[in-house]
PDB file of N, CA, C and O in Angstrom:
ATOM      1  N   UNK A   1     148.282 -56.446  78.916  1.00  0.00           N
ATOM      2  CA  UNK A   1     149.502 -55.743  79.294  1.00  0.00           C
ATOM      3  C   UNK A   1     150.716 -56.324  78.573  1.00  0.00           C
ATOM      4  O   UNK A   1     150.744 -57.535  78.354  1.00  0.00           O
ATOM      5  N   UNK A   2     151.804 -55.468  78.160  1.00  0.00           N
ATOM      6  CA  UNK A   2     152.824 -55.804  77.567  1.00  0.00           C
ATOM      7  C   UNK A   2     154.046 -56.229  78.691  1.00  0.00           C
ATOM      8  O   UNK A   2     154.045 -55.892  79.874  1.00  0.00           O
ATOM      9  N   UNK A   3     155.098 -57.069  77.999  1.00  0.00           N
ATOM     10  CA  UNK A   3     155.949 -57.098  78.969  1.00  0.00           C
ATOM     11  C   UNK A   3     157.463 -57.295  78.209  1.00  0.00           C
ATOM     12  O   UNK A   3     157.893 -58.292  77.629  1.00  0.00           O
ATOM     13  N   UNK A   4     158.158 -55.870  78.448  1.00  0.00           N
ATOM     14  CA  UNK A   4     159.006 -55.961  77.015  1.00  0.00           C
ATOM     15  C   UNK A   4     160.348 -55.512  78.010  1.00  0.00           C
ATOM     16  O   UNK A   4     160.228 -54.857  79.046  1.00  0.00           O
ATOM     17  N   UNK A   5     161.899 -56.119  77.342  1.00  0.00           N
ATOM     18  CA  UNK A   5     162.930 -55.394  77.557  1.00  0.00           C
ATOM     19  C   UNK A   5     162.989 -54.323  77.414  1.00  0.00           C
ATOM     20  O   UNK A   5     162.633 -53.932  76.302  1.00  0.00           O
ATOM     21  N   UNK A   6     163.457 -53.266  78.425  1.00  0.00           N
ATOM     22  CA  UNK A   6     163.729 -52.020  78.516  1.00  0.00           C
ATOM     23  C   UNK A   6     164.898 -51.501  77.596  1.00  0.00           C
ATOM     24  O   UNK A   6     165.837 -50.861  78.070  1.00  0.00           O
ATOM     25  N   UNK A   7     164.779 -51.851  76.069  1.00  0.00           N
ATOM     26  CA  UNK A   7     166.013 -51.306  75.292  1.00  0.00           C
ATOM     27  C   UNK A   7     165.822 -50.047  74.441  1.00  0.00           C
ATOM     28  O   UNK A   7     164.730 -49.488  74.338  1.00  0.00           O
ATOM     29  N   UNK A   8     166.765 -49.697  73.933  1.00  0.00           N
ATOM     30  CA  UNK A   8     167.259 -48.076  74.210  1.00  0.00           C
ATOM     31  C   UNK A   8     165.999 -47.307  73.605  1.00  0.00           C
ATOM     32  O   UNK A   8     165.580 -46.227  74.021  1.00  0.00           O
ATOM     33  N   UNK A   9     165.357 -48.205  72.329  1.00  0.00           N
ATOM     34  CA  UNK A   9     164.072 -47.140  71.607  1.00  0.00           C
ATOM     35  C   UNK A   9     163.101 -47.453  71.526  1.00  0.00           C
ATOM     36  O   UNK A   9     163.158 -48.546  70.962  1.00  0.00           O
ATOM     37  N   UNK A  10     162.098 -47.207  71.733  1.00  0.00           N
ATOM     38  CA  UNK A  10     160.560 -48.204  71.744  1.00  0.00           C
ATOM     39  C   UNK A  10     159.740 -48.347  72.766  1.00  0.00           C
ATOM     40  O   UNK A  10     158.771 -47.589  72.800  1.00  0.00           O
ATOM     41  N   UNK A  11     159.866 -49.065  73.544  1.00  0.00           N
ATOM     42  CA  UNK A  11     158.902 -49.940  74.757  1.00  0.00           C
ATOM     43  C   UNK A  11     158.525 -48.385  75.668  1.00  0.00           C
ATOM     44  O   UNK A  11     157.399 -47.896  75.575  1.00  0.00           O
ATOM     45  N   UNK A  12     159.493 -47.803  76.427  1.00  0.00           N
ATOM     46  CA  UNK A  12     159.452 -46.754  77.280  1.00  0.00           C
ATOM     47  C   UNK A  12     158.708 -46.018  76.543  1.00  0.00           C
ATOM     48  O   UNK A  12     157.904 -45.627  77.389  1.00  0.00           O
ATOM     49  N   UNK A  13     158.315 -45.430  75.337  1.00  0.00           N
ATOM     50  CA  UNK A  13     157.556 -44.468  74.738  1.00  0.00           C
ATOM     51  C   UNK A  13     156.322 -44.854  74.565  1.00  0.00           C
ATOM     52  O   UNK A  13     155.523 -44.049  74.084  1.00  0.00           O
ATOM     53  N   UNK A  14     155.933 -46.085  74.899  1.00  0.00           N
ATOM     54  CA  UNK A  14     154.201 -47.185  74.986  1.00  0.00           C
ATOM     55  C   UNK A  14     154.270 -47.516  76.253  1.00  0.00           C
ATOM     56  O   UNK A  14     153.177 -47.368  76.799  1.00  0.00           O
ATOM     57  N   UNK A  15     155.129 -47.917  76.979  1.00  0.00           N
ATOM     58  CA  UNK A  15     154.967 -48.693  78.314  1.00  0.00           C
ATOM     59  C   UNK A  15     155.024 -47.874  79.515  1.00  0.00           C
ATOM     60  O   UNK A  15     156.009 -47.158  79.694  1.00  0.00           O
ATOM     61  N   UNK A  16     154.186 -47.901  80.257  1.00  0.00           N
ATOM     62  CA  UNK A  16     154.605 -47.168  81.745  1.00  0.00           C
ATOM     63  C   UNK A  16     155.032 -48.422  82.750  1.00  0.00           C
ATOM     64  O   UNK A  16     154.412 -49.304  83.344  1.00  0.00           O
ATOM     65  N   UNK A  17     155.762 -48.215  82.682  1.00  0.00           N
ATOM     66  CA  UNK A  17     156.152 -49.872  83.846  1.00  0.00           C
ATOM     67  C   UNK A  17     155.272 -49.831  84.997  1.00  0.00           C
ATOM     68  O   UNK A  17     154.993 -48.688  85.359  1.00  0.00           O
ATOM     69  N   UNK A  18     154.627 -51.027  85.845  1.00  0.00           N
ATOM     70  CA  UNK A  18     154.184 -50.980  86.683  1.00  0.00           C
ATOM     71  C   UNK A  18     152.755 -50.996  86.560  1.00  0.00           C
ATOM     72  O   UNK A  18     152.061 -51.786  87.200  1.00  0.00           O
ATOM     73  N   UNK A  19     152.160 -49.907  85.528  1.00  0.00           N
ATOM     74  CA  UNK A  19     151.081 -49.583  85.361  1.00  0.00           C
ATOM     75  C   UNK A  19     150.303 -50.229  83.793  1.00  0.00           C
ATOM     76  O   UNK A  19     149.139 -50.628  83.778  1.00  0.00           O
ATOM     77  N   UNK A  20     151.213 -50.222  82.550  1.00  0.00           N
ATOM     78  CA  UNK A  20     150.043 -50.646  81.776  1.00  0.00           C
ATOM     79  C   UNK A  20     151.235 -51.709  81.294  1.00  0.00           C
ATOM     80  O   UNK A  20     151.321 -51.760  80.067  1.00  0.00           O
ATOM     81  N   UNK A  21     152.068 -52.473  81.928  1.00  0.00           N
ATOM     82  CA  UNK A  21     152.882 -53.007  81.913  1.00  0.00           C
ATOM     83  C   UNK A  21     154.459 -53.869  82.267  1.00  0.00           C
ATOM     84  O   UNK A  21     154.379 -54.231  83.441  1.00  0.00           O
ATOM     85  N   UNK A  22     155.174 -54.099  81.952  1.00  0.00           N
ATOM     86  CA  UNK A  22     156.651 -53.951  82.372  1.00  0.00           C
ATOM     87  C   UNK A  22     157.820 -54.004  81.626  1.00  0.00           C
ATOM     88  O   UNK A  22     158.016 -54.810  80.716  1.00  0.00           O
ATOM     89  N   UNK A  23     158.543 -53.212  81.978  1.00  0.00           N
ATOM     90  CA  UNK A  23     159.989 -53.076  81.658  1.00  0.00           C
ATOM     91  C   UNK A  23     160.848 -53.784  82.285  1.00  0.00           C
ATOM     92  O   UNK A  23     160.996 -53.503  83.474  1.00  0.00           O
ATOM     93  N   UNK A  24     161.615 -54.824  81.748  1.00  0.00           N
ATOM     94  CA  UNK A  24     162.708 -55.628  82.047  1.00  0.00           C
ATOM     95  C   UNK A  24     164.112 -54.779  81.751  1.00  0.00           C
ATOM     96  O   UNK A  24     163.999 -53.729  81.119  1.00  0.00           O
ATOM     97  N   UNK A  25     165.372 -55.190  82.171  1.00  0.00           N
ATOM     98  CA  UNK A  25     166.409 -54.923  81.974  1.00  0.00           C
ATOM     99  C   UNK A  25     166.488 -55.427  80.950  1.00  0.00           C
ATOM    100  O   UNK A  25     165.667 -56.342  81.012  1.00  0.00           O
ATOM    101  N   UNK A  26     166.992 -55.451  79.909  1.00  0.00           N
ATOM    102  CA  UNK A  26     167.723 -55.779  78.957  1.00  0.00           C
ATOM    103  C   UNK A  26     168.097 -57.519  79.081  1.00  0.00           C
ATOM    104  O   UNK A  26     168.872 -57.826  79.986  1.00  0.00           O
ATOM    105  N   UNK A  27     167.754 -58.225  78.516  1.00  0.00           N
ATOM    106  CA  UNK A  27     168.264 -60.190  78.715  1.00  0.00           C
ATOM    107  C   UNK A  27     167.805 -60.522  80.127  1.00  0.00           C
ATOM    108  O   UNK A  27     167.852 -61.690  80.513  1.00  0.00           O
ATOM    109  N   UNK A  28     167.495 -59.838  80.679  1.00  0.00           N
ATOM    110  CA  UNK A  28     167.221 -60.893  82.557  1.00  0.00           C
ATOM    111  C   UNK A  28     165.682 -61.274  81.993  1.00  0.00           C
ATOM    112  O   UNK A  28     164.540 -60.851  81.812  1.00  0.00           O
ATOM    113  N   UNK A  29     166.430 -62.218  81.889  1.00  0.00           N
ATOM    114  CA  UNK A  29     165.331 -63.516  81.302  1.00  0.00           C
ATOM    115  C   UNK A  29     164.216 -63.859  82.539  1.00  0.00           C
ATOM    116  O   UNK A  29     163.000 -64.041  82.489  1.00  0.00           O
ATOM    117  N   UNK A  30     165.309 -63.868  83.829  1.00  0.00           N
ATOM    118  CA  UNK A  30     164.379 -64.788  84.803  1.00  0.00           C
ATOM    119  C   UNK A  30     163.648 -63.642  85.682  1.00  0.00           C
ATOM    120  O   UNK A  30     162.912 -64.054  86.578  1.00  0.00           O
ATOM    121  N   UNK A  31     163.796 -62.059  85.491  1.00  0.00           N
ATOM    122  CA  UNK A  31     163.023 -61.366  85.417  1.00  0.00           C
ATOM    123  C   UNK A  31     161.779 -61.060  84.374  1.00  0.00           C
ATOM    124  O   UNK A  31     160.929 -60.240  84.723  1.00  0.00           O
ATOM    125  N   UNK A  32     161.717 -61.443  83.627  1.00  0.00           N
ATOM    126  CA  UNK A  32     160.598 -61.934  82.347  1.00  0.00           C
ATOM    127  C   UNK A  32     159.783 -62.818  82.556  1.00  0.00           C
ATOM    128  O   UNK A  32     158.607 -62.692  82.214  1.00  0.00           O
ATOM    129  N   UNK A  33     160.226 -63.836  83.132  1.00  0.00           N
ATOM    130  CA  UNK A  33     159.951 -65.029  83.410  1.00  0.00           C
ATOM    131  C   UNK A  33     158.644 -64.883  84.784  1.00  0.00           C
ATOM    132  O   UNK A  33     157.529 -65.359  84.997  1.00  0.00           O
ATOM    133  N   UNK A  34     159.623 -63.904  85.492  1.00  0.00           N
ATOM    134  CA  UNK A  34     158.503 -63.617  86.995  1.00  0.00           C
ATOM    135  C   UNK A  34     157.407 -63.098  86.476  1.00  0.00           C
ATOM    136  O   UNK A  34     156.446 -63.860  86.365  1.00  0.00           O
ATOM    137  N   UNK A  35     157.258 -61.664  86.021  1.00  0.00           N
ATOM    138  CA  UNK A  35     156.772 -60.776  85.581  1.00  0.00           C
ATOM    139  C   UNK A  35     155.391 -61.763  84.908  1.00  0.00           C
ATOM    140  O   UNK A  35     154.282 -61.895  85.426  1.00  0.00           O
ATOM    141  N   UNK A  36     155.930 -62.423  83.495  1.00  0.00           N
ATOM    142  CA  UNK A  36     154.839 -63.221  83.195  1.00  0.00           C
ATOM    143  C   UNK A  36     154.105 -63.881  84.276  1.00  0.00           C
ATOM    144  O   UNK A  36     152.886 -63.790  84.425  1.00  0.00           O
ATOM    145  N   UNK A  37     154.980 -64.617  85.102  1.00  0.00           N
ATOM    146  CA  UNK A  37     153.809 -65.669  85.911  1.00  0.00           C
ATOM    147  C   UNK A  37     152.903 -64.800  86.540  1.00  0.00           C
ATOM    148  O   UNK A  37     151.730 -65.167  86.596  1.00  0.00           O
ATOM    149  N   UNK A  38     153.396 -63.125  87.291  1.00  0.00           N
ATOM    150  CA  UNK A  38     152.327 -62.732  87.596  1.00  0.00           C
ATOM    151  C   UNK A  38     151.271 -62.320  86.868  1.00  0.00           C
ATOM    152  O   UNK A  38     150.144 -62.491  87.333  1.00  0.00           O
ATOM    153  N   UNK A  39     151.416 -61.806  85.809  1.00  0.00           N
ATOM    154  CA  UNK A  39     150.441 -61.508  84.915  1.00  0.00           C
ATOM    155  C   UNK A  39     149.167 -62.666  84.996  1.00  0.00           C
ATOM    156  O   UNK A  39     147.956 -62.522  85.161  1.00  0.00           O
ATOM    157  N   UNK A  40     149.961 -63.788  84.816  1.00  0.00           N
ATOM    158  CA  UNK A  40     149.259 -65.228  84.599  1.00  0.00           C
ATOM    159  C   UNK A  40     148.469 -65.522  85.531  1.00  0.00           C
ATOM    160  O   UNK A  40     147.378 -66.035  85.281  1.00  0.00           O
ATOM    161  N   UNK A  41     148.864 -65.256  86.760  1.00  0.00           N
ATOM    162  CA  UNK A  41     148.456 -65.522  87.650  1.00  0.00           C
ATOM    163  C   UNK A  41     147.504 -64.556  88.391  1.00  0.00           C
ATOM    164  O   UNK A  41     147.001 -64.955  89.442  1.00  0.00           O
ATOM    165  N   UNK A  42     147.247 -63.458  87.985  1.00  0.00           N
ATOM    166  CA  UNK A  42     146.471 -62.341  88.675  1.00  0.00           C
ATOM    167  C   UNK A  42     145.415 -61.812  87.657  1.00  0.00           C
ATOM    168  O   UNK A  42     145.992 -61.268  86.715  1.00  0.00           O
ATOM    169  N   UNK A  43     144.064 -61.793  87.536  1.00  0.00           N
ATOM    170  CA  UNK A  43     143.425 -61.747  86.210  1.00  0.00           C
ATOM    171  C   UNK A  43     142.894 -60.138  86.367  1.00  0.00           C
ATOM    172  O   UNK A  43     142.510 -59.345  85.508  1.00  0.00           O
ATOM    173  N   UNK A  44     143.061 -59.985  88.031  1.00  0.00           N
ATOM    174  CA  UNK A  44     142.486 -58.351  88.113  1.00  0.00           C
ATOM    175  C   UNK A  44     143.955 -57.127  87.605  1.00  0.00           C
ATOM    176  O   UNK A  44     143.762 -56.024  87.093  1.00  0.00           O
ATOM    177  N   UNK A  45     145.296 -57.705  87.919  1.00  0.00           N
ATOM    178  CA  UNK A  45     145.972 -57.191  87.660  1.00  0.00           C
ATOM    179  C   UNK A  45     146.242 -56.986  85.766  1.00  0.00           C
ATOM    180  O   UNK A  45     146.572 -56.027  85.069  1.00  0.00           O
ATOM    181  N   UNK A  46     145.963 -58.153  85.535  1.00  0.00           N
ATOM    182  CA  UNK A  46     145.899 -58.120  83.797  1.00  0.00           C
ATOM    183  C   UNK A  46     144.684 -57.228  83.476  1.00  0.00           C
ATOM    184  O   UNK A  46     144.752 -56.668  82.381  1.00  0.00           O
ATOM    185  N   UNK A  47     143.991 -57.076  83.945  1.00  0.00           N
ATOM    186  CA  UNK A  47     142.361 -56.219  83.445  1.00  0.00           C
ATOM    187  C   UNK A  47     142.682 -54.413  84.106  1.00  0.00           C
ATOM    188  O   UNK A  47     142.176 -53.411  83.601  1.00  0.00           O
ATOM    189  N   UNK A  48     143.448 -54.414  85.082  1.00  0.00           N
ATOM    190  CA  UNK A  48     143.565 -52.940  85.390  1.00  0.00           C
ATOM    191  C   UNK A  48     145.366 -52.379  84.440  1.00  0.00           C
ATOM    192  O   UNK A  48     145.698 -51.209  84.253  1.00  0.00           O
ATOM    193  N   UNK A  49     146.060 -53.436  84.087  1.00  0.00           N
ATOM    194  CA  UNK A  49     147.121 -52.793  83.374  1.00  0.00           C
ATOM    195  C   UNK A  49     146.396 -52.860  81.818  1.00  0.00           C
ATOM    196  O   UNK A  49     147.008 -52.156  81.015  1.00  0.00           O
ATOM    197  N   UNK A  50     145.651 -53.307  81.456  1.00  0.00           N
ATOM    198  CA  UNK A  50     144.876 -53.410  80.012  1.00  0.00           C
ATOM    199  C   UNK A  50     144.027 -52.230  79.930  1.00  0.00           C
ATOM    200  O   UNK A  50     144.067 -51.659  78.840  1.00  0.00           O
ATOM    201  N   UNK A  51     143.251 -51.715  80.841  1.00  0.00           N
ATOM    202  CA  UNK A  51     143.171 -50.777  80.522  1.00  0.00           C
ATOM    203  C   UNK A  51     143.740 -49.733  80.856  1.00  0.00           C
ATOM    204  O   UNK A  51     143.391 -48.821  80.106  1.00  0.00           O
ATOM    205  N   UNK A  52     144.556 -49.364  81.730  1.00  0.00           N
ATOM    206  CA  UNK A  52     145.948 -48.492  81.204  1.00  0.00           C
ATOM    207  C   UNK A  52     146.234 -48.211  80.421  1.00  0.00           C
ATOM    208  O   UNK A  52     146.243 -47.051  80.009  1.00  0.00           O
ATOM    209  N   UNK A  53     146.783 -49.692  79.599  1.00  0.00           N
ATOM    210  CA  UNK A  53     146.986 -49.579  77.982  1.00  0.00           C
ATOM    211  C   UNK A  53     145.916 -48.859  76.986  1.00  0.00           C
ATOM    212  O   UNK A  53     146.074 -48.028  76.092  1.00  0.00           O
ATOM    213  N   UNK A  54     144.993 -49.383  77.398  1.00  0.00           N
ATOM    214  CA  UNK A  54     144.027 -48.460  75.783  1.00  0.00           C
ATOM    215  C   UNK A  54     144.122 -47.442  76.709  1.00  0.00           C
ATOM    216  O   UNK A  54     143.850 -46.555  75.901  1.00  0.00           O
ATOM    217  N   UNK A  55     144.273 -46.888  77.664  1.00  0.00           N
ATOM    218  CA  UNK A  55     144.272 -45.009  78.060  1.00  0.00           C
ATOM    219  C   UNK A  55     145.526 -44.573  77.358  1.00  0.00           C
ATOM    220  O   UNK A  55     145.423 -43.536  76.703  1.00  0.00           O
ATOM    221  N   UNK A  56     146.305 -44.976  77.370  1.00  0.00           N
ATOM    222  CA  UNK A  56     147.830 -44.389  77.020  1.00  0.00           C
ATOM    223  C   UNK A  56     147.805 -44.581  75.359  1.00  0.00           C
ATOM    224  O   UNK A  56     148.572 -43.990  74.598  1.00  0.00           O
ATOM    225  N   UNK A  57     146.814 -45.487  74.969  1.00  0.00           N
ATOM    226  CA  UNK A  57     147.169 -45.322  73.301  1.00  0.00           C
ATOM    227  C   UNK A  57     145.846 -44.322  72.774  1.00  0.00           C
ATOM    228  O   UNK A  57     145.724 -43.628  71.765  1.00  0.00           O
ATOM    229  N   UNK A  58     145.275 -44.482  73.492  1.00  0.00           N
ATOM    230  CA  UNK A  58     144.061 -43.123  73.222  1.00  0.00           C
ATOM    231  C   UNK A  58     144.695 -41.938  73.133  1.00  0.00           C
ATOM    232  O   UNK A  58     144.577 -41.112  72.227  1.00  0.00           O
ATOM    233  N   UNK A  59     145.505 -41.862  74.284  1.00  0.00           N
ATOM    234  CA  UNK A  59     146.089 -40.405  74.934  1.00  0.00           C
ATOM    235  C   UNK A  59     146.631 -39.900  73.994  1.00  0.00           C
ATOM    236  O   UNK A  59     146.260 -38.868  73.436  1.00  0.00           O
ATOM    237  N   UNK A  60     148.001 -40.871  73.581  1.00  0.00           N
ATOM    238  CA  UNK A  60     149.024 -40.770  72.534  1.00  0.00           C
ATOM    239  C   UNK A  60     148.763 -40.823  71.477  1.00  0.00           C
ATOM    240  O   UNK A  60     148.963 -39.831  70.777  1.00  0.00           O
ATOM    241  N   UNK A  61     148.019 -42.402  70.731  1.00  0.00           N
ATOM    242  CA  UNK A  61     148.695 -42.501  69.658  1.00  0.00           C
ATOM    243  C   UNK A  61     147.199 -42.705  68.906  1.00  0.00           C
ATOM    244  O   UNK A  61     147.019 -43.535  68.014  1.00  0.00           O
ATOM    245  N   UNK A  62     146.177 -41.817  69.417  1.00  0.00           N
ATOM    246  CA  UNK A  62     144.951 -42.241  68.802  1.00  0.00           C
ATOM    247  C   UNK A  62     145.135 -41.096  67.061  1.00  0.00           C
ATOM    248  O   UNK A  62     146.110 -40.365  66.890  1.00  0.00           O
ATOM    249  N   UNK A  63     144.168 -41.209  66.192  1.00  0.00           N
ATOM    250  CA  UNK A  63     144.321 -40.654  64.965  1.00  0.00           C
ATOM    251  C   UNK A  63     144.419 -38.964  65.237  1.00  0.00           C
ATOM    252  O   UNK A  63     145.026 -38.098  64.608  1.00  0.00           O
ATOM    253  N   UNK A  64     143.634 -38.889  66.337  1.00  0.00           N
ATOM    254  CA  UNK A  64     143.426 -37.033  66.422  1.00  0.00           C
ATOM    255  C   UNK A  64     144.537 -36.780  66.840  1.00  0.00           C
ATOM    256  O   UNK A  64     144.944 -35.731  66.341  1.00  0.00           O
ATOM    257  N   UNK A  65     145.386 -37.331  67.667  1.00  0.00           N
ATOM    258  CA  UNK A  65     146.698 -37.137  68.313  1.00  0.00           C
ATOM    259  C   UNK A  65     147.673 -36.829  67.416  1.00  0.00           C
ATOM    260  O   UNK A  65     148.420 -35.861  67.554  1.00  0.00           O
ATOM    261  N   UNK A  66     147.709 -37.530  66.583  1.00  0.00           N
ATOM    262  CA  UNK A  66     149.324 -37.801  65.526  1.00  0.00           C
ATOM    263  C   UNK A  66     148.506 -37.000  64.759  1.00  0.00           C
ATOM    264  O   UNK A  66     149.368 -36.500  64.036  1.00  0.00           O
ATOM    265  N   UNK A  67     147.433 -36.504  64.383  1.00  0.00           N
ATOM    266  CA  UNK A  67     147.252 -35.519  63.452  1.00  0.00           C
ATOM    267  C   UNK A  67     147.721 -34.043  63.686  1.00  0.00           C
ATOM    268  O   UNK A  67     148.280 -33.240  62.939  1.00  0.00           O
ATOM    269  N   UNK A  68     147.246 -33.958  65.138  1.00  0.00           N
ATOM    270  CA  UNK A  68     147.708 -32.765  65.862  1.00  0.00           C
ATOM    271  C   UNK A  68     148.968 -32.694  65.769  1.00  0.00           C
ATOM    272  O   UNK A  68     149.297 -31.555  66.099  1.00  0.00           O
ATOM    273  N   UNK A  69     150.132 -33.502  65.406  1.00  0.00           N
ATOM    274  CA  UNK A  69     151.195 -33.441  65.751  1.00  0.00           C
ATOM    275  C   UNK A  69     151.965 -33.376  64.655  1.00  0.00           C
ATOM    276  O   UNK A  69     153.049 -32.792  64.663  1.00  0.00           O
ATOM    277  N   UNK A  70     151.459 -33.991  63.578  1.00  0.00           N
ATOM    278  CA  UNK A  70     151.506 -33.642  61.839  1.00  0.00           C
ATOM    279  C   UNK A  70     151.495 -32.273  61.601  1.00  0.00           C
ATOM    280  O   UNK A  70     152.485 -31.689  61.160  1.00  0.00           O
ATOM    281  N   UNK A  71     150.513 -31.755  61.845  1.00  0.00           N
ATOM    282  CA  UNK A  71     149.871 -30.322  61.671  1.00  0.00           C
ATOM    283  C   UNK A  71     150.691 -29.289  62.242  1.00  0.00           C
ATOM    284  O   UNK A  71     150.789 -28.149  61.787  1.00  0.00           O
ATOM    285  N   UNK A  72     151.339 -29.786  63.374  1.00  0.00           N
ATOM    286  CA  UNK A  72     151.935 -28.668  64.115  1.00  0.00           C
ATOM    287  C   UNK A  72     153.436 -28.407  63.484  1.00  0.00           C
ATOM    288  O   UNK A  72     154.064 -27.373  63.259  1.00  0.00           O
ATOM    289  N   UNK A  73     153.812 -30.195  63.249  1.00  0.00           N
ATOM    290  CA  UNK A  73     154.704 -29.712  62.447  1.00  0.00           C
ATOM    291  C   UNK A  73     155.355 -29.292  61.009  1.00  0.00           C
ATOM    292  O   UNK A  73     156.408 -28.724  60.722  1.00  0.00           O
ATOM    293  N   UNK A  74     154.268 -29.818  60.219  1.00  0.00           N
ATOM    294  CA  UNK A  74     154.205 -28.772  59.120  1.00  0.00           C
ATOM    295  C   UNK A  74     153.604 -27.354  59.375  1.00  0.00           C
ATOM    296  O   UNK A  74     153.566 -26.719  58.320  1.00  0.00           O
ATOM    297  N   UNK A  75     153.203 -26.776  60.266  1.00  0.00           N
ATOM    298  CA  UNK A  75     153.467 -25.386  60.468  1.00  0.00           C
ATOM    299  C   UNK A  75     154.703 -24.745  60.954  1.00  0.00           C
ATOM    300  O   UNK A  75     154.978 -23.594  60.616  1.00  0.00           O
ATOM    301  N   UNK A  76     155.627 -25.594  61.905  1.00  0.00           N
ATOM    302  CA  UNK A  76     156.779 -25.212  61.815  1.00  0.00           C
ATOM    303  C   UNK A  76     157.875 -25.520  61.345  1.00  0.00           C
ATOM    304  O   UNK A  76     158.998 -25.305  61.801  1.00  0.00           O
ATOM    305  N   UNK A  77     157.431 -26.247  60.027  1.00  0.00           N
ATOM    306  CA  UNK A  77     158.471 -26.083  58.957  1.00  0.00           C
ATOM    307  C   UNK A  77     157.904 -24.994  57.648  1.00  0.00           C
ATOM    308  O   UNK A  77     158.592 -24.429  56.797  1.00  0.00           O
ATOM    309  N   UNK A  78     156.893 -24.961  57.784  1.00  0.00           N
ATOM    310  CA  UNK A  78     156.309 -23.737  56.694  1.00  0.00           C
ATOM    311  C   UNK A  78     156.550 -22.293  57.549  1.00  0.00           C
ATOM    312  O   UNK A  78     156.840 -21.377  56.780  1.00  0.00           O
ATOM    313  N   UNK A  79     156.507 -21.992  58.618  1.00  0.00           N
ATOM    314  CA  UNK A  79     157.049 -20.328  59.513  1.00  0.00           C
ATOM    315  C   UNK A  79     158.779 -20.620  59.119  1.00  0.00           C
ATOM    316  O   UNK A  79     159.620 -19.725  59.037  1.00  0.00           O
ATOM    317  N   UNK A  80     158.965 -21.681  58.968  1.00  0.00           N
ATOM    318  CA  UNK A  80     160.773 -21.691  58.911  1.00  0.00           C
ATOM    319  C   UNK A  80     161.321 -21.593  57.883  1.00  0.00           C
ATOM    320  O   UNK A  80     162.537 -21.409  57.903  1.00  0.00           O
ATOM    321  N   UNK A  81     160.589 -21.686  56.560  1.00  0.00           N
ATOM    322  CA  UNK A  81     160.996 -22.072  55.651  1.00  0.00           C
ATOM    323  C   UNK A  81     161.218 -20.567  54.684  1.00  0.00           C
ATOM    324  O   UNK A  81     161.682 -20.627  53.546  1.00  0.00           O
TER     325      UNK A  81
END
């Protein structure tokens, strides 16, 4: 599981907080700080947000995905063009 500041581009588009991960505020360090120890400290919680994670990068960002999404949009720049 990841455990990343919640800043403006990135993390939120991979991370579901709670579930295959967490989102911090922005610098609250000693919210980072917690977050890790639980991770550290809970090995079932690290094994059910891990696989979260490979569901959500399957879902998203596996090769058939971004192809589909290539494809779609060079078709709607070729109907536009």
């Amino acid at each position: 599981p990841t455990i990343s500041f919640d800043i403006a581009t990135g993390p939120r588009d991979i991370i579901e907080d709670e579930k295959s991960g967490y989102l911090i505020e922005d610098n609250n360090l000693n919210e980072y700080a917690n977050k890790l120890k639980t991770l550290m400290s809970d090995e079932n919680l690290r094994a059910k947000m891990g696989a979260k994670s490979k569901e959500i990068v399957k879902s998203k960002f596996s090769k058939d995905v971004v192809m589909k999404q290539w494809m779609e949009l060079f078709e709607r720049i070729k109907n536009n063009a």
